[in-house]
Structures are given as C-alpha cells and as structure tokens.
C-alpha positions as CSV (number, residue, x, y, z in Angstrom):
1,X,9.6,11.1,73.9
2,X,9.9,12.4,70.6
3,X,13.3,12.8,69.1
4,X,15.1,13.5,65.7
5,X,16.0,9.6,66.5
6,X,12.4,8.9,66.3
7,X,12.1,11.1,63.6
8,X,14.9,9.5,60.7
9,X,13.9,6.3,62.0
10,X,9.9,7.0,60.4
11,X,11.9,8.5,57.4
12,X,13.6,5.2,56.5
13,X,10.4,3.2,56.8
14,X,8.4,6.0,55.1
15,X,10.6,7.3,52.4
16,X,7.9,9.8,50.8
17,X,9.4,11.7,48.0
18,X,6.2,13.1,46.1
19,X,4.7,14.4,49.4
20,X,2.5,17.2,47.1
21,X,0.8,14.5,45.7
22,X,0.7,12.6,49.0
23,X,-0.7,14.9,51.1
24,X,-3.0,16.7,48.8
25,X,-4.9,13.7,48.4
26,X,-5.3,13.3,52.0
27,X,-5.4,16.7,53.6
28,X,-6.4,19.0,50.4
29,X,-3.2,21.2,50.6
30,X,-2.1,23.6,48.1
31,X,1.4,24.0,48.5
32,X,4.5,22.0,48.7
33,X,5.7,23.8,51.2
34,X,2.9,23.1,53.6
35,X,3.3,19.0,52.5
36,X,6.9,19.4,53.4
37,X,5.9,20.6,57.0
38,X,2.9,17.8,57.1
39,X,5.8,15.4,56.1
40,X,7.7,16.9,59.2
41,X,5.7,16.8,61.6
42,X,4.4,13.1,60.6
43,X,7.8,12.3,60.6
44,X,8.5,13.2,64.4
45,X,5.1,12.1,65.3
46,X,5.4,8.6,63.5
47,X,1.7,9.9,62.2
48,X,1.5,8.1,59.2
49,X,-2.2,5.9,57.9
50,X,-3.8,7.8,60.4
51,X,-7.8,9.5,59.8
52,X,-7.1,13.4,60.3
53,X,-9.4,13.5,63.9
54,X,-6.5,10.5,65.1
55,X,-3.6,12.3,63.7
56,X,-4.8,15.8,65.0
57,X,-4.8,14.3,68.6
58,X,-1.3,12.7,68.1
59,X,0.2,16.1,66.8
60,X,-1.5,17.2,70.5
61,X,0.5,14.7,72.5
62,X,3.9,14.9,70.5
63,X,4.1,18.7,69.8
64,X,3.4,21.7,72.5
65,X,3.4,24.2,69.8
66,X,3.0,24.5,65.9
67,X,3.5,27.7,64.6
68,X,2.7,30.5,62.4
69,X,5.1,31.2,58.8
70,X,6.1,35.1,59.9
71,X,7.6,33.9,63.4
72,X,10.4,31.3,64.6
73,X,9.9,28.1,65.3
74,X,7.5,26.2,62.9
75,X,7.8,22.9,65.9
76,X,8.0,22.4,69.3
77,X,8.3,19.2,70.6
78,X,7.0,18.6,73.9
79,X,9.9,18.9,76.9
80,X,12.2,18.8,73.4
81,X,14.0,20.4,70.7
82,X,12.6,23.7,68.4
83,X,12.4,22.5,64.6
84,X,12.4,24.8,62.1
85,X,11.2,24.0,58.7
86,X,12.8,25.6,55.2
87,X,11.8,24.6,51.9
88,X,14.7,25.5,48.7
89,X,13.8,25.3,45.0
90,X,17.2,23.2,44.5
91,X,19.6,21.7,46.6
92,X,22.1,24.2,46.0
93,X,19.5,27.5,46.8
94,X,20.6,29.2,50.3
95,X,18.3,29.4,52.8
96,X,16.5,32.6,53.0
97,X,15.7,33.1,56.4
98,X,13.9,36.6,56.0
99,X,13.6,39.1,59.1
100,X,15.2,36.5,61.8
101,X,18.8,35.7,61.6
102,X,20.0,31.8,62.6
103,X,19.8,30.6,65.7
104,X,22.1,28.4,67.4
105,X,19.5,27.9,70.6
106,X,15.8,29.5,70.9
107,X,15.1,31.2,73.6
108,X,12.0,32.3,75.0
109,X,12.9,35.5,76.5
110,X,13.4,36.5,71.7
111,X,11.5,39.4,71.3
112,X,11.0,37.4,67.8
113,X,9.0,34.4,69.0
114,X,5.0,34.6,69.4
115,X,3.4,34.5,72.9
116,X,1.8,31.3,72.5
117,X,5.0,29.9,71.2
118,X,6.6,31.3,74.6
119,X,3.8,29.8,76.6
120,X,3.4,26.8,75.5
121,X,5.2,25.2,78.0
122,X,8.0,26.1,80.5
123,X,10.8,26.6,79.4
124,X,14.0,28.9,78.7
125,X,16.3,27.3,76.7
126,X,15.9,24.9,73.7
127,X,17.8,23.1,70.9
128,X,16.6,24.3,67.3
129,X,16.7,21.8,64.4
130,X,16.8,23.0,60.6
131,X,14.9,21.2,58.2
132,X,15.9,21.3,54.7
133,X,13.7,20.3,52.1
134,X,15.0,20.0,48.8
135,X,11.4,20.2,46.5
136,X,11.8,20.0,42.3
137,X,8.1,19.6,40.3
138,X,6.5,19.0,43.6
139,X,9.0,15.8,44.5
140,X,11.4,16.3,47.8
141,X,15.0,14.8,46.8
142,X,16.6,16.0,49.4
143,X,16.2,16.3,53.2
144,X,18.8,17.8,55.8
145,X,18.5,17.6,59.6
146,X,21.3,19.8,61.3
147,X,20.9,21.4,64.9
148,X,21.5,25.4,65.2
149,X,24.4,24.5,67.2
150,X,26.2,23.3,64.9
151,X,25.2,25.3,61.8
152,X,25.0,28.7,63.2
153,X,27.2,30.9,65.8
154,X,26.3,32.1,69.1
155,X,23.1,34.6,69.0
156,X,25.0,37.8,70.4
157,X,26.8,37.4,67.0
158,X,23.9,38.2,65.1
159,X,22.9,40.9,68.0
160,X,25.6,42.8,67.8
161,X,25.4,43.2,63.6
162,X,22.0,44.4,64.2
163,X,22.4,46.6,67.7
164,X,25.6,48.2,65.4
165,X,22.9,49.0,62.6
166,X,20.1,50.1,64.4
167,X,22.3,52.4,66.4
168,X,23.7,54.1,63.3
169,X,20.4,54.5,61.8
170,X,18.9,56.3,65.1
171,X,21.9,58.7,65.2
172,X,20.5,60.5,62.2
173,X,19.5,63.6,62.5
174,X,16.3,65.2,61.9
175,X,14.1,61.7,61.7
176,X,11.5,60.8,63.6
177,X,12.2,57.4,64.7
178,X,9.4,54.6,66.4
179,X,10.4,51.9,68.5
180,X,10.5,48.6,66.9
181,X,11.5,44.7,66.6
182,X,12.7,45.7,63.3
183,X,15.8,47.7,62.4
184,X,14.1,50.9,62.5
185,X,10.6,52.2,61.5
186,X,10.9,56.2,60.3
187,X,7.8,58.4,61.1
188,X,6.3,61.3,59.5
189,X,8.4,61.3,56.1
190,X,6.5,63.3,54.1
191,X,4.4,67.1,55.0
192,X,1.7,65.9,56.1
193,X,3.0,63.4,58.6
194,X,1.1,60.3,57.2
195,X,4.0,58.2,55.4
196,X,6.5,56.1,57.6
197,X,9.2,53.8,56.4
198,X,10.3,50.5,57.7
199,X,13.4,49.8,57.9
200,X,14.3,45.4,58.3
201,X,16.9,43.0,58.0
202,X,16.9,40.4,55.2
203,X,18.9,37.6,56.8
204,X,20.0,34.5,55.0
205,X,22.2,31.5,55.3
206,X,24.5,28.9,53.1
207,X,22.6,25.7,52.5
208,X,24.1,23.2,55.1
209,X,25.0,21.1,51.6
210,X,27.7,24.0,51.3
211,X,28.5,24.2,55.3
212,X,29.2,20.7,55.8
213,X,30.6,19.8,52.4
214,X,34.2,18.9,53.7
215,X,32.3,15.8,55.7
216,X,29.4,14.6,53.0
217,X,28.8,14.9,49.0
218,X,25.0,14.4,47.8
219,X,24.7,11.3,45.3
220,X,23.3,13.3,42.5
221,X,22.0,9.5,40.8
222,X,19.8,9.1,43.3
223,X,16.1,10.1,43.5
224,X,16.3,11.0,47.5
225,X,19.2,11.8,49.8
226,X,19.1,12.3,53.5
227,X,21.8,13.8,55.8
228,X,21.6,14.1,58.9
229,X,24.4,16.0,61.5
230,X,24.2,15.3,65.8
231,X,27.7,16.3,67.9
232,X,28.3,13.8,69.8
233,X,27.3,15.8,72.8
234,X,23.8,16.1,72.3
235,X,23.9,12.4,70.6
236,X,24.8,10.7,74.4
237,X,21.5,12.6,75.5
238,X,19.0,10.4,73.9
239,X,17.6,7.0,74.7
240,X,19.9,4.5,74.3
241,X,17.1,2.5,73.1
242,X,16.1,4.3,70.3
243,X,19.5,4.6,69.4
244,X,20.0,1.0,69.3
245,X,16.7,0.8,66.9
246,X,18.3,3.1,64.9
247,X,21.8,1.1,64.5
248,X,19.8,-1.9,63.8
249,X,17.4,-0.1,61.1
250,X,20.6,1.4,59.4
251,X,22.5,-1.9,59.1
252,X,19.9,-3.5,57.9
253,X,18.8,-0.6,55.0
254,X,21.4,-0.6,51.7
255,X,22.4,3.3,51.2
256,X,22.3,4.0,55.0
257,X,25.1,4.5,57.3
258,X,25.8,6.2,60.7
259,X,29.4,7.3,60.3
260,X,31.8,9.0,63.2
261,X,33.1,13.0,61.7
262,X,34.8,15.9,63.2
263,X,33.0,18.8,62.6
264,X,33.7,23.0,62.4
265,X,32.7,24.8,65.7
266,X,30.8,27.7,64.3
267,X,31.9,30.0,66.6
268,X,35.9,28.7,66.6
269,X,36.1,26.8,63.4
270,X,39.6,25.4,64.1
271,X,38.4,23.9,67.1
272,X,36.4,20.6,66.0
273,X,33.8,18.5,67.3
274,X,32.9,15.2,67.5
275,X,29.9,14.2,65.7
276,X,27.7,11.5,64.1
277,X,26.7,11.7,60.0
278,X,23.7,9.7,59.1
279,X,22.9,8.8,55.7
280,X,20.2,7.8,53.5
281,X,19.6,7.6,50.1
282,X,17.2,5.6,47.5
C-alpha cells in the first residue's frame, strides 16, 4: 500500500528539483504549482519514466481520489492518509490556507470536502499530510512532509473561533442573513434587494520550518532540503518492510538521516511526543 514511507523513499532516488521544466516537457503544464502536485503524486505513486495512458492507470490503483484547488484534500490514497499539497514563494512564506482552517484529521462527515471526495471510498476518519513545497524561478528547494496531527490542533478548536464569529455576526439586527458554509452571506443590502455580501474566513498557518524549528534548521548551502516529521505512534503502523528499505536507503545516501525527537503536542505543548525526523539534502 502506498505510504509517506513509499513516498520519501522515490524522493531519494528521484531527487527532482526543477520539476517546471520537468513536467512541462512531459505533461505540457503551465504552472509550478501543478508540477509540484504531479511531483506529489509521482512521488507516492513511485510513477516516474512512465507514458501518460500507464501513469494515468497507476494514479487509479494508488489514489481513490484527486481533487479540485477550492476544496480539501488535493490526495487520497487508497484505504490511506489525506495529502494536502501547498506551494510557498520562499521557505520562510506562511502557508495560506484560504477559507478552510488546518486540520489535524479529515473527516468526511466536513461540510468542506466535495461529494466525490466523501465518496470515494468508505471511510470516516483519515490522517492528513501537508506538503510543502518550497518553489524559487520555477526550482523546488525545499520539501516538508508533516501529518495534521502533529502541526495543527484538534478541529473543534478551529470550530469554535468560527461558531463564536458567525454567531456574533447573525445577532445583528436588521440584516437579512442566508444560510451558508461561509461565515455569513448578507442579503438584500441595498433598495432594491439585488446586492448581498459574503462574509469568509481567511485562515492561515506558520510554515512548519517555523513550527518545528526547536528540532531541525534548513542547510541554507544546499540546493534541496527535505524534512520530514512521523510520531512514533503512527510510525509503528506501517510495514516493517518498507521501513527497513528505508533505513537501508538512508544509511546508504550522504545528507540523509532518520533521527529520534520529542516533539510539541499541538493541543498541550508541554506534553511531548515521541517522534522520528528524516532528512535529506543535496
């Protein structure tokens, strides 16, 4: 099954830091954003040399769902984690995460997932992973894996900020107020009842750089830099196998390392937890 295992295990063999160029010779894309998420999802898929009709039918068997930009998550891999994919103009940019606050798990009862998304398979309950992609002039120099879990506090946080807000702004008088996903949608603003405004959340997080600098510092001299972050809990969950493939790859790659940390609960952050860093850099 695929796994974020799988997944830095394809990054260290396939190291790709001008993916624009890369995948714009291949699949005629215009963006670096949409090479970053081709890189992604090549990178789970171990989809690498293949002719576009063989890589379309291995995106089918590894992924259950790829999504739309407007709607949580961009990935789903099948019977596994959520991945979401953000792009930053430096390493040091904050993530801009736009109408849907962070998640710590997805769930497919959120009203702010897409039908197919919640269809695609059964389930309730899944892990999220944040993709960070560090692009400058088109080239990716940095790449961060880190689960929602660990990045992000329990959702009903985030609820209750925006239950709080949207109950302040419906206690207004004299307003004509819609239902909505959004914060709150007005009606009938001006005389002749044709104007509405909409009210949304702009939500946005620290670069995981920033969140997790007491346990790793980028190596500014080098042209690519990979951290990755897995609590121990959810690291005893994968194959043991892959695992071992991994710990053989990274002792035999210079500027890799799997290391042992302690890191911040989000919700408690004097309570720590155990965890495993992995590095990579060329």
């Amino acid at each position: 099954m695929a796994s974020i295992i799988n997944a830095i295990i394809n990054l260290i063999n396939n190291p790709i830091t001008e993916i624009k160029e890369y995948y714009t010779s291949k699949n005629k894309i215009n963006s670096v954003g949409d090479a970053l998420e081709m890189y992604i999802k090549d990178l789970f898929s171990d989809a690498f040399n293949l002719s576009d009709e063989e890589k379309l039918e291995k995106y089918d068997k590894i992924f259950s769902y790829t999504g739309n930009k407007n709607n949580p998550p961009d990935i789903i891999l099948k019977n596994g984690d959520a991945i979401e994919v953000k792009k930053i103009e430096s390493r040091n940019s904050s993530l801009a995460l736009n109408s849907s606050y962070p998640k710590a798990k997805l769930y497919s009862n959120s009203s702010m997932i897409t039908e197919a998304c919640r269809n695609c398979e059964k389930w309730e309950e899944k892990d999220i992973i944040y993709v960070v992609g560090s692009c400058e002039n088109n080239k990716l120099n940095s790449l961060i894996f880190v689960y929602g879990e660990d990045y992000a506090a329990e959702n009903k946080i985030y609820e209750k900020i925006k239950s709080k807000i949207k109950s302040g702004i419906n206690a207004i008088d004299c307003l004509e107020f819609a239902e909505t996903n959004e914060i709150g949608r007005v009606n009938r603003v001006d005389p002749l009842g044709i104007t509405y405004f909409r009210i949304r959340g702009m939500w946005g997080i620290e670069n995981p750089l920033k969140v997790f600098d007491y346990v790793y510092k980028i190596d500014d001299e080098k042209e690519f830099n990979l951290m990755c972050v897995i609590n121990d809990e959810k690291w005893e969950k994968f194959s043991k196998v892959e695992i071992e493939k991994l710990k053989t790859l990274v002792n035999l790659t210079k500027n890799s390392q799997i290391k042992n940390v302690k890191i911040k609960n989000p919700n408690n952050p004097c309570k720590l937890k155990n965890a495993k860093l992995i590095t990579f850099k060329i």
